[in-house]
C-alpha positions in Angstrom: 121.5 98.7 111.1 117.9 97.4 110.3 116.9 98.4 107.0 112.9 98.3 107.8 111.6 101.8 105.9 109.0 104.0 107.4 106.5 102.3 104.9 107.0 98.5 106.3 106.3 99.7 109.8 103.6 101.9 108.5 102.3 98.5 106.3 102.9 95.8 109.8 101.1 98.7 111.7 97.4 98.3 109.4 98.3 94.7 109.1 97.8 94.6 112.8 95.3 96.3 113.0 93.1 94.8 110.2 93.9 91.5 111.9 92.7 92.4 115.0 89.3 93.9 113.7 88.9 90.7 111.3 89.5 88.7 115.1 87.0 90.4 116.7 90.3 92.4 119.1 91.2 95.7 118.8 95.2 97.4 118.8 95.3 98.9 122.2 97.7 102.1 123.2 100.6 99.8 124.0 100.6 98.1 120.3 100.1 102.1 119.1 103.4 103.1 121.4 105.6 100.0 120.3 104.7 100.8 116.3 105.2 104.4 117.1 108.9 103.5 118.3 109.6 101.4 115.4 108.3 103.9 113.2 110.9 106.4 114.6 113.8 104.1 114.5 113.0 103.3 111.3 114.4 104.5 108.0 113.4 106.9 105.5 111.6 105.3 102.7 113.3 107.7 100.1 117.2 107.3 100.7 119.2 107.8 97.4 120.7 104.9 95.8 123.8 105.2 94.6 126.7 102.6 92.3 128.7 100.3 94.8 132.2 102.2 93.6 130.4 105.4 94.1 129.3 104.0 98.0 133.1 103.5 98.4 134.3 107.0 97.1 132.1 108.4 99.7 133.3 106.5 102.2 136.9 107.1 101.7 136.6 111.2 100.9 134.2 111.8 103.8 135.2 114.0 106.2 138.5 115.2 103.7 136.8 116.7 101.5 133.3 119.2 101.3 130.9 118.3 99.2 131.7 121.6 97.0 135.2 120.2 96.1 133.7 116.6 95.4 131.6 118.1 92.8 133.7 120.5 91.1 137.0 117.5 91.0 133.8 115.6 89.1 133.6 118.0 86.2 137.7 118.2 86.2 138.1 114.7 85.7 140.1 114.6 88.8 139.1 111.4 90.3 141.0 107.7 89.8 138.1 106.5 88.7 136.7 107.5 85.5 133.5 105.7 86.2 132.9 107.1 89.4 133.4 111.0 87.9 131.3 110.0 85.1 128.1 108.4 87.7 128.8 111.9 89.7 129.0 114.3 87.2 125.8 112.7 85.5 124.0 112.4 88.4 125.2 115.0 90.9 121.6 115.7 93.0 121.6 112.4 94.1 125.0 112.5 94.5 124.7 115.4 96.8 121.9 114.2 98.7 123.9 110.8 99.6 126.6 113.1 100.6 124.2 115.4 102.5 122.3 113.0 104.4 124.9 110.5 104.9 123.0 106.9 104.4 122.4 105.9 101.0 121.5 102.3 99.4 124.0 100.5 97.5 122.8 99.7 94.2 124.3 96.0 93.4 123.4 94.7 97.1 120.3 96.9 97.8 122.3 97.0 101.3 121.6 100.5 103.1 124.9 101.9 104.7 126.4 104.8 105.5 130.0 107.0 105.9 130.9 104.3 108.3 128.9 101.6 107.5 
């Protein structure tokens, strides 16, 4: 998985393009479709980051639990780690959100991954 945001195709796209106009060239249709398809396969530029123990609590409850039960176990203290119920019941939205969209950013490696990444 390529962890190029909306915004650095978006950036590479006017880069072209400025460096063609500065060349005297112009972007033609077939530079527009190939950014275009970056652009698409691209990620959001606005995934939640989230702690690395966090990362792997998702991972491993995924798919055995909903969402609904991760949150309410937060507030009960029912998790092995204390740190991780503290980090979810402190910042639940964007724990919901990773959860929700499932792709997140790890916050000690910056590395984007996902329920199965």
């Amino acid at each position: 998985m390529s962890n190029e945001t909306k915004r650095d195709v978006f950036v590479d796209a006017v880069d072209a393009l400025a460096d063609a106009q500065a060349s005297g060239g112009n972007v033609g249709h077939q530079d527009a479709n190939l950014f275009m398809a970056e652009y698409d396969n691209a990620l959001p530029d606005d995934l939640p980051t989230i702690p690395l123990a966090v990362s792997e609590h998702i991972k491993q409850d995924y798919g055995k639990t909903t969402l609904f039960d991760e949150l309410a176990w937060a507030f009960q203290d029912s998790f092995d780690s204390s740190e991780v119920n503290e980090w979810i019941t402190n910042n639940e939205d964007i724990f919901a959100e990773a959860w929700s969209r499932g792709l997140w950013v790890v916050e000690e490696t910056g590395e984007v991954t996902s329920y199965d990444g």
